[in-house]
RODO-2510 file (C-alpha; in nm, 4 decimals, decimal comma):
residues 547
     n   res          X          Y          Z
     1     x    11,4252    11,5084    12,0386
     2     x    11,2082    11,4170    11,6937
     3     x    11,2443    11,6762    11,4712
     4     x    10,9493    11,7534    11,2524
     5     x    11,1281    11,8014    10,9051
     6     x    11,4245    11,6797    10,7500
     7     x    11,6445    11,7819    10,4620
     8     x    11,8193    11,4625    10,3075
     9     x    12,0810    11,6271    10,1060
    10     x    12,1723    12,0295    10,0692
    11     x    12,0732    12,0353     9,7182
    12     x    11,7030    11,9231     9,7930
    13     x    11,4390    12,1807     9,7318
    14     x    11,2098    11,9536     9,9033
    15     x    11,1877    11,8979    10,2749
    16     x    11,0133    11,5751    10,4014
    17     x    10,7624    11,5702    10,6831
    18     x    10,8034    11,3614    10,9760
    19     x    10,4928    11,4093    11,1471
    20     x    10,1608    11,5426    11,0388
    21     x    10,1665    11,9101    10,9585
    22     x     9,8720    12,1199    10,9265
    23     x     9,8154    12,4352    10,6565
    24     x     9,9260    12,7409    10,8159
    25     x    10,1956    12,5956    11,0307
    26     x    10,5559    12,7992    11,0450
    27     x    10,8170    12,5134    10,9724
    28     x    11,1372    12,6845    11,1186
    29     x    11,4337    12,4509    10,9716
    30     x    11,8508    12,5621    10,9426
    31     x    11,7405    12,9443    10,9715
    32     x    11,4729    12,9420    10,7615
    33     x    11,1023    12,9757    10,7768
    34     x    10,8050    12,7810    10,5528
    35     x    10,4515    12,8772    10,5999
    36     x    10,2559    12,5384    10,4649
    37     x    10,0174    12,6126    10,1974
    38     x     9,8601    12,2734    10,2490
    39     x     9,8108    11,9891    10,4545
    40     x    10,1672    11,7827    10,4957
    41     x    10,1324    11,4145    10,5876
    42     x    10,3792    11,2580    10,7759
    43     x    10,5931    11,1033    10,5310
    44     x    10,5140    11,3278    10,2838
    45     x    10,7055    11,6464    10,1187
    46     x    10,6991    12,0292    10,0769
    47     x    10,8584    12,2465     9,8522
    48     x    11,0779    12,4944     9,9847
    49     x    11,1210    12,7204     9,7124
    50     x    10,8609    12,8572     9,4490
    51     x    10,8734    12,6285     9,1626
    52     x    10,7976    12,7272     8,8103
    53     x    10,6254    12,4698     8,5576
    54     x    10,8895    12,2508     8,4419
    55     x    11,1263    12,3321     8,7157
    56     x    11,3502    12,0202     8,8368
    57     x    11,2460    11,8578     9,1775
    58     x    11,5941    11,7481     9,3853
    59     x    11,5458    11,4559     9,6273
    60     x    11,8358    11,2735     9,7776
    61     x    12,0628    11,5131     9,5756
    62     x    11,9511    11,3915     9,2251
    63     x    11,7024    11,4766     9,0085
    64     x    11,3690    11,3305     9,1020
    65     x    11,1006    11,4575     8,9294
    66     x    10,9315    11,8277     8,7124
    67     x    10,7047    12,0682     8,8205
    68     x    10,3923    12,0052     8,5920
    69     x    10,2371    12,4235     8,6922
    70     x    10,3490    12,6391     8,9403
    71     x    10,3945    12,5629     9,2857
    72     x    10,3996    12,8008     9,5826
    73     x    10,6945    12,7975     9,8788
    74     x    10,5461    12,5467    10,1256
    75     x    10,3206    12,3512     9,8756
    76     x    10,3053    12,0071     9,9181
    77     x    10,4162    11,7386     9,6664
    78     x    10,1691    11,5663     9,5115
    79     x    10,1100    11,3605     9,1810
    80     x     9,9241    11,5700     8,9662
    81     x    10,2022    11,8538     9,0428
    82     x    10,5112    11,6956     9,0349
    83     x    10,5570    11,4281     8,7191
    84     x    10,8695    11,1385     8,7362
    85     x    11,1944    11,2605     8,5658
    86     x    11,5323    11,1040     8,6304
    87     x    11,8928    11,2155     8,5309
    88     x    12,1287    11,0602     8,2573
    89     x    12,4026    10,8571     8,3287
    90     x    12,7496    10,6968     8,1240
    91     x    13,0290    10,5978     8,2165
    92     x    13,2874    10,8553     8,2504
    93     x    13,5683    10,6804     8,4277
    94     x    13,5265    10,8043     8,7709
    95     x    13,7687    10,6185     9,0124
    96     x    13,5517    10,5998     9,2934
    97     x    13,7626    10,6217     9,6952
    98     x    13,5303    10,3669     9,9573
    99     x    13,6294    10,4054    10,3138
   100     x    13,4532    10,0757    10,4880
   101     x    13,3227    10,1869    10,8108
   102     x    13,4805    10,0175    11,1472
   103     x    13,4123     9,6469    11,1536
   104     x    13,6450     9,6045    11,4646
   105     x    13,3017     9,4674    11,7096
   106     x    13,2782     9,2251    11,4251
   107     x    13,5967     9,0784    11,3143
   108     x    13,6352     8,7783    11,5216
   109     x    13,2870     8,6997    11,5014
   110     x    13,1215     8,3834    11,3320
   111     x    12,7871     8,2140    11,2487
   112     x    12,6759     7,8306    11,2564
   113     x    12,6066     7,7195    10,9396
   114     x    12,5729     7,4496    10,7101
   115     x    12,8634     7,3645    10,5345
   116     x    12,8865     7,2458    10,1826
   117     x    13,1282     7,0659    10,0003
   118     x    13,2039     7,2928     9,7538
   119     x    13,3227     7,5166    10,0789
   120     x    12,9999     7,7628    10,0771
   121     x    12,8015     7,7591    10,4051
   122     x    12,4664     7,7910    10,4158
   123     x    12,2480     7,9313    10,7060
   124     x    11,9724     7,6719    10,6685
   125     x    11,9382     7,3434    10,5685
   126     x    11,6273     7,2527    10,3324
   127     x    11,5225     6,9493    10,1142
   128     x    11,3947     7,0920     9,8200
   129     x    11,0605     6,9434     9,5850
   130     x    11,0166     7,0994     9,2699
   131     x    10,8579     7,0032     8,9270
   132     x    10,9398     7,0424     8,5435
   133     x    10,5846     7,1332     8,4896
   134     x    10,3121     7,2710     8,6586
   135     x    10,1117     6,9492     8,6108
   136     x    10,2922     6,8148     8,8744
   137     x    10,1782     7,1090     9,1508
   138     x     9,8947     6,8455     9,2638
   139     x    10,1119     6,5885     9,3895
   140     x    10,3721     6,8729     9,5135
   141     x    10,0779     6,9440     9,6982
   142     x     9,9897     6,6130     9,8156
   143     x    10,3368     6,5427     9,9021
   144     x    10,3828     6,8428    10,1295
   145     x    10,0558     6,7744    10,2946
   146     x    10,1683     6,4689    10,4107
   147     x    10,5125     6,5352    10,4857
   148     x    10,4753     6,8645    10,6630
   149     x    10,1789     6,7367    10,8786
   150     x    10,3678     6,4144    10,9880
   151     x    10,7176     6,5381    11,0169
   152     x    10,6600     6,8866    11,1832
   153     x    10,6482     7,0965    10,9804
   154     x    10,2949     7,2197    10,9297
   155     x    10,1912     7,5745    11,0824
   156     x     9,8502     7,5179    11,0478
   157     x     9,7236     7,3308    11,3302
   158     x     9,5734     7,6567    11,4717
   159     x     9,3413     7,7175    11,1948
   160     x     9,2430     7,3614    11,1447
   161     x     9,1725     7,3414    11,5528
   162     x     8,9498     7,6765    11,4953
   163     x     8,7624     7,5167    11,1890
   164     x     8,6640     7,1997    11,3842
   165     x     8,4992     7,4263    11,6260
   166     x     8,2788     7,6159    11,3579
   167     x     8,1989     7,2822    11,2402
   168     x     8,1141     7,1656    11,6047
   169     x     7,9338     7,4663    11,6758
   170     x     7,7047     7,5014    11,3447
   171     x     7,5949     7,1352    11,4297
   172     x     7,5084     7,2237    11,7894
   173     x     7,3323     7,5574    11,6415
   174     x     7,5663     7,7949    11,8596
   175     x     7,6617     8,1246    11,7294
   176     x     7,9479     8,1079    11,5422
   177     x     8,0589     8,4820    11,6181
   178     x     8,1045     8,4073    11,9820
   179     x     8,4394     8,1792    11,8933
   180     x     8,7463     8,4207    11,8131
   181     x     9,1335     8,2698    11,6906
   182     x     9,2742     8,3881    11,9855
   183     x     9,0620     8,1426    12,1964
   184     x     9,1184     7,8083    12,0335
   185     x     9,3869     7,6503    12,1580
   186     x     9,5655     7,4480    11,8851
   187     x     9,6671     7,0683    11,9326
   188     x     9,9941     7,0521    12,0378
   189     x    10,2962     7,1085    11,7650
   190     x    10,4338     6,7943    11,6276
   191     x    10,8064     6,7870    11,7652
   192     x    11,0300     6,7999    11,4314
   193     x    11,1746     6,4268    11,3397
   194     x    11,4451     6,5638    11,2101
   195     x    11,5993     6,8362    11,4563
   196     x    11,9054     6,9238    11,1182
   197     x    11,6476     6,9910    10,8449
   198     x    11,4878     7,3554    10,8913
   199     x    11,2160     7,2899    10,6238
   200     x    11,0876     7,0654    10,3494
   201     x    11,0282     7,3096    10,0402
   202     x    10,8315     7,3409     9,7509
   203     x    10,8671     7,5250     9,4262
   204     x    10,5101     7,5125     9,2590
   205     x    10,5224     7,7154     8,9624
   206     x    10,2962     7,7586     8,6181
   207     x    10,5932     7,6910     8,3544
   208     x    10,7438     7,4161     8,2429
   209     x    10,5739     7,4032     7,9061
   210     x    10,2914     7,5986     7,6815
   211     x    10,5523     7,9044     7,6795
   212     x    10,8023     7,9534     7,4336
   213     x    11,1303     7,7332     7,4511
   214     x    11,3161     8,0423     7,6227
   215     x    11,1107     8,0717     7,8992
   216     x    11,1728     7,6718     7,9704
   217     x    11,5541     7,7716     7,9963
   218     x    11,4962     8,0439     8,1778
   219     x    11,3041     7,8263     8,4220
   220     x    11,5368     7,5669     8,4164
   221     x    11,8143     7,7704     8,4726
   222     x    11,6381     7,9201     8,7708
   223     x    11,5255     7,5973     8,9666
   224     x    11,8840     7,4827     8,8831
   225     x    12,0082     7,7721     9,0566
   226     x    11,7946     7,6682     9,3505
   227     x    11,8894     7,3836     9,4139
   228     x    12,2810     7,4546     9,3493
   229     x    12,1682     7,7472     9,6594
   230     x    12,4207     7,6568     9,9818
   231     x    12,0764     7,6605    10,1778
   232     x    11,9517     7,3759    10,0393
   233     x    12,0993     7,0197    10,1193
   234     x    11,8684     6,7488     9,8595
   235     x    11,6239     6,7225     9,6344
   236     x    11,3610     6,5578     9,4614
   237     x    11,2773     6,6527     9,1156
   238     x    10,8696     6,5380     8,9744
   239     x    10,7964     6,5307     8,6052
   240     x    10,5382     6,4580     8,3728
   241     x    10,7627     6,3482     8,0930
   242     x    10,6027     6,5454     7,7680
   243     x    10,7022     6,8760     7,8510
   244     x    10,9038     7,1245     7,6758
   245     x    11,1447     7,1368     8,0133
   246     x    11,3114     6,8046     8,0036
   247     x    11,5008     6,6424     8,2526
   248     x    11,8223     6,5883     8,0832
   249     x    11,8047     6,9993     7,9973
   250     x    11,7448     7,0449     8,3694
   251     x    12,0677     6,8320     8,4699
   252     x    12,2319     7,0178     8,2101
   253     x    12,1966     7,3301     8,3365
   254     x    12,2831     7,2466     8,6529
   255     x    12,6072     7,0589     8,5876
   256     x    12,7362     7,3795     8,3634
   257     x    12,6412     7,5769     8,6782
   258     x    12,8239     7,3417     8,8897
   259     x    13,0115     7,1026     8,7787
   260     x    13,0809     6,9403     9,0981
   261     x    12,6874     6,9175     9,2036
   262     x    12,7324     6,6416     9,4831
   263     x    12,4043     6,6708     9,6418
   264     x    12,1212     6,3704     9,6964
   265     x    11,9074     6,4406     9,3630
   266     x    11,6438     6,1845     9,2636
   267     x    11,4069     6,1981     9,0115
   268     x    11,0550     6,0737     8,9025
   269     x    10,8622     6,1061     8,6132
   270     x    10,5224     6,0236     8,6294
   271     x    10,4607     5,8914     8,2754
   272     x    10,6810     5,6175     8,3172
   273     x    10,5347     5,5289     8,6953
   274     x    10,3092     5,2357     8,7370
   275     x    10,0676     5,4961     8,8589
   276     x    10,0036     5,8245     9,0553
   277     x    10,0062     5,6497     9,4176
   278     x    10,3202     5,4598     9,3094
   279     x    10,4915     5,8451     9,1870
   280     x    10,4021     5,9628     9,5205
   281     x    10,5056     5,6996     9,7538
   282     x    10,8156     5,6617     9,5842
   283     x    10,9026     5,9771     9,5983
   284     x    10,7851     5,9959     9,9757
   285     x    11,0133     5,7037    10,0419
   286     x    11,3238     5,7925     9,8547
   287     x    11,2943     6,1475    10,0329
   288     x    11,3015     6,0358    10,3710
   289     x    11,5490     5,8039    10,2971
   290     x    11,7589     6,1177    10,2002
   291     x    11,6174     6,3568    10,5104
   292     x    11,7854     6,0803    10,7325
   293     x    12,1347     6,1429    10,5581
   294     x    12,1140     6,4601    10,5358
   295     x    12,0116     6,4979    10,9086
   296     x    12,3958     6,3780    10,9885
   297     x    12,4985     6,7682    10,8788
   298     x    12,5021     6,9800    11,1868
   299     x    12,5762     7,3242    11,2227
   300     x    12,9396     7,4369    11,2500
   301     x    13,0935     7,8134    11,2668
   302     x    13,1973     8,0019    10,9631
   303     x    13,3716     8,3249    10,8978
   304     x    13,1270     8,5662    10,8435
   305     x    13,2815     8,6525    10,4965
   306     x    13,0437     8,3473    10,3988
   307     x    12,7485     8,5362    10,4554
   308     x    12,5589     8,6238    10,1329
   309     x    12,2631     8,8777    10,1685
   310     x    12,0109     9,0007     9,9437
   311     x    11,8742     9,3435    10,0747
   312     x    11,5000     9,3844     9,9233
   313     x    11,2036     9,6738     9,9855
   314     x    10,8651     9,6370     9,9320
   315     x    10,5395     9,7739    10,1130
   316     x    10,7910    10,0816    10,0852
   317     x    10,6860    10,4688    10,1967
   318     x    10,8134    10,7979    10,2617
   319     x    11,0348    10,6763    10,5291
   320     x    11,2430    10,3981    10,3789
   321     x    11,4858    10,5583    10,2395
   322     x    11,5388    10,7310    10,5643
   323     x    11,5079    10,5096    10,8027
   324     x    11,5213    10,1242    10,7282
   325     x    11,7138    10,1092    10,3638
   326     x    12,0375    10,3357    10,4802
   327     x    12,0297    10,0744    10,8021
   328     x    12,0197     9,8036    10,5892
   329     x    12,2875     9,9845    10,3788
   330     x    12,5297    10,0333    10,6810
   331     x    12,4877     9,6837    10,7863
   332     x    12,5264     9,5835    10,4006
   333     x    12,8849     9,7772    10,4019
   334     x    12,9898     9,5863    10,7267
   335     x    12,9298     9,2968    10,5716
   336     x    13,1188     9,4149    10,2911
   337     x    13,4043     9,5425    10,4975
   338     x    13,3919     9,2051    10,6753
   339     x    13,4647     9,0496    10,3068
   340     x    13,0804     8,8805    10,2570
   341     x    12,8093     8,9307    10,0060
   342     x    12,5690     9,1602     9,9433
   343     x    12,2952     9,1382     9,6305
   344     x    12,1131     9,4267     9,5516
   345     x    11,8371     9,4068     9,2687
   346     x    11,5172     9,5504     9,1414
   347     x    11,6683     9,7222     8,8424
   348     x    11,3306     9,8832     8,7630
   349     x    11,3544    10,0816     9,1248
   350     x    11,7312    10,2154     9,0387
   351     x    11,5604    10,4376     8,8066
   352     x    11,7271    10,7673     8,8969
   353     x    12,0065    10,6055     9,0986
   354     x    12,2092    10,5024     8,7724
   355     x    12,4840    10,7528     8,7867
   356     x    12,6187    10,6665     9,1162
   357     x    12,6277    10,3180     9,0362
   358     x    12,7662    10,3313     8,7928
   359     x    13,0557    10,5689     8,9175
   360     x    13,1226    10,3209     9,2259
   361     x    13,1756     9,9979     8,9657
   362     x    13,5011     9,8961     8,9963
   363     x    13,5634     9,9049     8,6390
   364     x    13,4219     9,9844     8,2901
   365     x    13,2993     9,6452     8,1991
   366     x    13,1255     9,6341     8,5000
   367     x    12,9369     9,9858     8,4550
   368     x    12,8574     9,9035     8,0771
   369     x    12,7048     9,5662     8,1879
   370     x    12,4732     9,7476     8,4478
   371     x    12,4046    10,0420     8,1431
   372     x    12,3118     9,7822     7,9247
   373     x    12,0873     9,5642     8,1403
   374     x    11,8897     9,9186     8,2665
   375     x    11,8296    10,0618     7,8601
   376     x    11,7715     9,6855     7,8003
   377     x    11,4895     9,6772     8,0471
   378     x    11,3210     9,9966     8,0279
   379     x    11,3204     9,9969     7,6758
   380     x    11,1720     9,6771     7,6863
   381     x    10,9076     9,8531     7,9277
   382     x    10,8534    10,1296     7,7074
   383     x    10,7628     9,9065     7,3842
   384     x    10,4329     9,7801     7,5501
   385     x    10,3033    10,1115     7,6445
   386     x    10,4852    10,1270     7,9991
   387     x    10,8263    10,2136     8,1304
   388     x    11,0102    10,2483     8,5027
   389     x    10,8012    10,5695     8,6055
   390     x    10,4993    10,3294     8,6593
   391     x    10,6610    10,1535     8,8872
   392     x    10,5025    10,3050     9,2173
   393     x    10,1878    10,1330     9,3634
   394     x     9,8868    10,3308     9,4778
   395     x     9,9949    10,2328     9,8664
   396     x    10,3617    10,3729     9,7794
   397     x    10,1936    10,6952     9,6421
   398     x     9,9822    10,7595     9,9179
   399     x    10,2603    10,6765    10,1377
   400     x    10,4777    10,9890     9,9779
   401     x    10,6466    10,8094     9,7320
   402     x    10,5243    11,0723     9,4448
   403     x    10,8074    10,9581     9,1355
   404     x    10,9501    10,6299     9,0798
   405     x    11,2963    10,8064     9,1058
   406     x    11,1983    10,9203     9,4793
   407     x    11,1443    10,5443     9,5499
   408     x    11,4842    10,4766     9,3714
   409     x    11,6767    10,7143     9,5515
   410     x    11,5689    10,5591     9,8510
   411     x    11,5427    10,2001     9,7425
   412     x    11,9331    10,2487     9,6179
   413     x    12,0204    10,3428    10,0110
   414     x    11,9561     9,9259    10,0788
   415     x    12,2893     9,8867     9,8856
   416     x    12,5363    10,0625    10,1211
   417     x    12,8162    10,2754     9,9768
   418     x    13,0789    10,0175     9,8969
   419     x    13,1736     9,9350     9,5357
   420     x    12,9888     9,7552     9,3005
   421     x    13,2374     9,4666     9,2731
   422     x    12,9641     9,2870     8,9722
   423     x    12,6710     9,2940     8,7940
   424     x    12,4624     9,0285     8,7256
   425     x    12,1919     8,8949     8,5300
   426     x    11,8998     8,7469     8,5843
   427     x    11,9681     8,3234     8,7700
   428     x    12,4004     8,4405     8,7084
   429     x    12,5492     8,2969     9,0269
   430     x    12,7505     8,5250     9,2885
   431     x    13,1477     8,4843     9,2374
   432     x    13,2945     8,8330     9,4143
   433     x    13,2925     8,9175     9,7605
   434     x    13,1241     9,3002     9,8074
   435     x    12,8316     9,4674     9,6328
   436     x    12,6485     9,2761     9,3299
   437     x    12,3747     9,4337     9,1454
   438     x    12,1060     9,1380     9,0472
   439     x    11,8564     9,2157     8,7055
   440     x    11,5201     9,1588     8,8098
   441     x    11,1710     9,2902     8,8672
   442     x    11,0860     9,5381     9,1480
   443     x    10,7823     9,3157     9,1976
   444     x    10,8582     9,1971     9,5900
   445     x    10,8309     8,7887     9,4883
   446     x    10,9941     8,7761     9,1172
   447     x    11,2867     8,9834     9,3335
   448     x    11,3915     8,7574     9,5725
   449     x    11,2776     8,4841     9,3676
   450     x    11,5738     8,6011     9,1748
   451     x    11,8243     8,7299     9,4589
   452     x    11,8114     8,3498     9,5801
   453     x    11,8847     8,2565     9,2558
   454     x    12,1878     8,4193     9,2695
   455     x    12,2951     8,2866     9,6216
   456     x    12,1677     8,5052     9,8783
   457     x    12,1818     8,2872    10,1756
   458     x    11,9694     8,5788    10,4279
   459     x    11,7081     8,8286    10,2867
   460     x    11,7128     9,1956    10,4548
   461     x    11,3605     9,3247    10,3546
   462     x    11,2593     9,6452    10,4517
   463     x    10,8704     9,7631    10,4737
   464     x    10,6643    10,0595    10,5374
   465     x    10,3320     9,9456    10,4913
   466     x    10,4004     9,6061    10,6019
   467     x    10,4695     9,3050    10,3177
   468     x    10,4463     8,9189    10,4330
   469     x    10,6655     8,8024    10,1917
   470     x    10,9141     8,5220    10,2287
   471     x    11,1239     8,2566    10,0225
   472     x    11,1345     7,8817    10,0410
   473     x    11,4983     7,8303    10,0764
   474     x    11,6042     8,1762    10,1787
   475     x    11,5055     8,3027    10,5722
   476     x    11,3713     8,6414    10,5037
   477     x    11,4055     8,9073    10,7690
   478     x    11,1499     9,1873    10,7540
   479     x    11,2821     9,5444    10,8910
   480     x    10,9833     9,7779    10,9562
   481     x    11,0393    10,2446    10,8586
   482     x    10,8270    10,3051    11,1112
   483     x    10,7510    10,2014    11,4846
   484     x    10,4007    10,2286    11,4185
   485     x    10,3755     9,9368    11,1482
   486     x    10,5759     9,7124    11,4143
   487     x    10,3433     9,8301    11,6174
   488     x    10,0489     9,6979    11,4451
   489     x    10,1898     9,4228    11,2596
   490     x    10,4096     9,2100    11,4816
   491     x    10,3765     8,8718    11,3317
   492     x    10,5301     8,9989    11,0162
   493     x    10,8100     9,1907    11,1276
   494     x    11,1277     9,1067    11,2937
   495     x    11,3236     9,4489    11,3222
   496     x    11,1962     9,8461    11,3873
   497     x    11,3966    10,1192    11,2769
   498     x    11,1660    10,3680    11,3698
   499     x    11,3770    10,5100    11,6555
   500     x    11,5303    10,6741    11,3942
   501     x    11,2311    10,8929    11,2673
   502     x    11,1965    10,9238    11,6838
   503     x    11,5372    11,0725    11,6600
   504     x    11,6382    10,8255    11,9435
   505     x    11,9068    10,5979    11,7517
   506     x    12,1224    10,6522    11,4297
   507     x    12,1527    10,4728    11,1127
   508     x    12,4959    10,3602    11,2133
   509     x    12,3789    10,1872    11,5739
   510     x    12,0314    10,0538    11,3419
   511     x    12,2632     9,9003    11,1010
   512     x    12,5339     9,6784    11,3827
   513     x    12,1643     9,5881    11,5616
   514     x    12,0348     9,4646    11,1950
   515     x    12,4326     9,2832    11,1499
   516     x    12,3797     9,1073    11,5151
   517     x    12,0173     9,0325    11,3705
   518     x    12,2120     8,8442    11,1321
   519     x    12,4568     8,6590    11,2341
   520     x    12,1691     8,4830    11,4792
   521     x    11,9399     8,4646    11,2096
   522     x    12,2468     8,2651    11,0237
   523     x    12,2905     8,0535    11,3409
   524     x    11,9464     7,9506    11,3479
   525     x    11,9274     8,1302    11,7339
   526     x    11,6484     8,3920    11,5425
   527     x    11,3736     8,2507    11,3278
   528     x    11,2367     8,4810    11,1671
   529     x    10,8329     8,5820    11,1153
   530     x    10,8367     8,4706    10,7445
   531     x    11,0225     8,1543    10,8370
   532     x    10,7697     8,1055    11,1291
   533     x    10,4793     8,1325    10,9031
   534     x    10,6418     7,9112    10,6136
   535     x    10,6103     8,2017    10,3671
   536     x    10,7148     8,0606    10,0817
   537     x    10,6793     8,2827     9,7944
   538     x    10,8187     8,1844     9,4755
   539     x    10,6898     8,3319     9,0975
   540     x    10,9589     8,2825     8,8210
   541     x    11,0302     8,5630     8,5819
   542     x    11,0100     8,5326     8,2003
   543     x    11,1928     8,8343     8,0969
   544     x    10,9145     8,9915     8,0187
   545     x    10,7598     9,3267     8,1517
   546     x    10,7065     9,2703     8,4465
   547     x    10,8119     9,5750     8,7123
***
């Protein structure tokens, strides 16, 4: 049976409410009773002590925020009463005991993937476009027009179908509100020409010159890292041929990531084509020359200690770090147990969470890199009149996510419990099998921008507001806190792990159903909604504040 409160850890002095609760209610919990002083949103949380200005707020078992005046027994949270304040953290040599939970349903288990030559598999298989500059986004543009449309690829046909009909019906002088979507009935889908190739991919950006000469490397280094990604099989690189991004600094940063690079690579740059039709039917041609190589490559099984998963939140609310980021987090230490991959990143939202990550690194180097990277960051923040605590977004606040260490706490639960085995920075490519944390934005895009980067073949993104984000190269799989935003938003999401606010499943059955999610998602038996939709968010960071 749902239970109307819930205490996440015995040192909170906050409970959380999981359904609406009105002023005057009795909230009987463990023994003890809580008249409500005030309203109490589902999602949202009550204090179950008086608090005293200045009196620390415990959430999750850490420190999560002050009391800013006093605060009666059964008050409810809010901003203006409770301020952001987060614990410090060192290193102080803690040698930190992980029991993996039982992988024994999984052991023998595989995916079909893509295999690479270097020995990595990938769980899709992409030709990737991108340019040097963003003067090339135009014929990106034109390229992928005619590409998608006449090799399958294209999602659109519903909405160009539904145009042609306001167009036929302002000619005829019908009213145009009597035609709805859901009546037009799209021409029919373009079969895929090439049945091996999940997607032709593009990576328009705004850098590539104008900036300074780090955020070229920084760029470089990132669409290097893309295409060195197991998910992605070819590429075709455009540039203008002036800008501060050069080719040869391009293949150089992807030869001292990879030494070996073996895959189909060609490369145009448009000042030295005859002309702009020439660039782009050259460029057409010499692609699809490659798609029907790289079609060959079919899908073969693969341990599933080649699985490499970034876990993401965004869209978050009160329930995520209930419901859907400690599912995520069991399935993450499967995978883990299993011997795979698993990226976690967002440094800006592990404001709070330090501490414990830093006690579960396997060794000192590895805490002081993730010490340094944090202070690096937030002071960084902090310089332009910001900082970490500004992190939440209006729909997180009104959600219940009062302090940006709340949403940490919380956010942190993605991760799992298992050891963090590295640390990386920003574009640094995955090497260890376990837990990585990945420096980058909390911002939803620049994060998985940035988990791909670092070789997450499968995104698990969790949501409780409901976020349609995706990646180019990446299939992201969006896991809903609530069964009411799956509910109402069913083209977006691909998993609900509200039946645990319902009290009807537990984290531990979510998290093997979000694992089997997985491993068909890797197959390419499960598309999911982001892939469907060709969601293909990409937005480079430049190191600067940006949270």
């Amino acid at each position: 049976m749902k239970a109307s409160v819930l205490k996440i850890h015995p040192k909170d002095n906050v409970l959380v409410a999981l359904t609406s609760l009105k002023k005057g209610e009795v909230i009987e919990h463990n023994g003890n009773s809580y008249a409500l002083v005030d309203d109490v949103n589902a999602k949202h949380k009550f204090f179950i002590d008086d608090m005293k200005t200045g009196d620390a707020v415990c959430m999750y078992g850490v420190l999560v925020g002050k009391t800013q005046f006093n605060v009666p027994r059964g008050g409810r949270m809010t901003t203006e009463n409770t301020k952001h304040a987060a614990g410090a953290y060192d290193y102080r040599g803690v040698k930190y005991e992980w029991h993996a939970p039982d992988v024994s349903k999984f052991k023998n288990r595989t995916f079909n993937g893509y295999h690479r030559s270097d020995g990595r598999v990938g769980t899709a298989n992409y030709w990737l476009f991108i340019p040097m500059v963003f003067c090339e986004n135009r014929n990106l543009d034109v390229i992928r027009e005619a590409l998608h449309n006449e090799l399958g690829y294209a999602v659109t046909d519903k909405y160009k179908s539904y145009t042609r009909q306001l167009v036929k019906a302002y000619r005829e002088g019908s009213d145009l509100e009597s035609f709805q979507i859901g009546d037009i009935k799209p021409d029919p889908v373009q079969q895929r020409i090439f049945k091996n190739i999940d997607g032709i991919k593009f990576l328009n950006h705004q850098g590539g010159c104008g900036g300074t000469r780090q955020d070229a490397e920084t760029l470089g280094r990132l669409l290097a890292a893309y295409c060195d990604n197991p998910n992605v099989g070819g590429v075709t690189v455009l540039s203008l041929g002036c800008q501060n991004l050069q080719v040869q600094d391009f293949l150089k940063y992807l030869k001292e990531r990879d030494p070996g690079f073996d895959k189909p690579l060609h490369v145009f740059e448009q000042q030295r084509s005859q002309s702009e039709e020439q660039l782009v039917a050259d460029a057409i041609r010499k692609t699809f020359e490659g798609l029907i190589e790289l079609n060959k490559l079919e899908r073969k099984a693969a341990q599933l200690t080649e699985l490499c998963i970034g876990v993401k939140c965004g869209g978050s609310d009160g329930f995520s770090g209930i419901s859907a980021n400690p599912a995520v987090g069991y399935c993450a230490d499967l995978v883990v147990g299993l011997g795979g991959k698993i990226l976690l990143a967002e440094f800006p939202e592990l404001c709070g969470a330090e501490q414990e990550l830093v006690d579960r690194s396997v060794n000192e180097a590895t805490a002081r890199k993730f010490m340094r990277l944090m202070r690096d960051y937030n002071e960084m923040a902090e310089k332009v009149g910001s900082g970490f605590h500004m992190n939440p977004s209006p729909g997180n606040i009104r959600d219940g996510l009062i302090t940006d260490a709340i949403k940490s706490a919380g956010a942190a639960k993605k991760g799992g419990t298992s050891p963090v085995a590295d640390v990386l920075d920003y574009t640094e490519r995955v090497s260890k099998s376990g837990l990585s944390l990945v420096c980058t934005p909390g911002n939803d895009v620049e994060a998985t921008t940035g988990k791909t980067a670092s070789g997450a073949t499968l995104i698990l993104f969790t949501t409780g507001l409901g976020t349609p984000t995706g990646n180019p190269v990446c299939p992201t799989i969006k896991v809903a806190t609530n069964s009411s935003l799956a509910k109402r938003m069913p083209d977006i999401i691909d998993i609900d792990t509200g039946a645990i606010i319902e009290g009807e499943k537990t984290i531990e059955e979510m998290g093997e159903e979000i694992l089997e999610y997985c491993i068909r998602a890797a197959s390419g038996e499960e598309i999911p909604k982001a892939v469907q939709l060709n969601q293909d968010d990409f937005i480079p960071w430049k190191r600067g504040v940006s949270l």
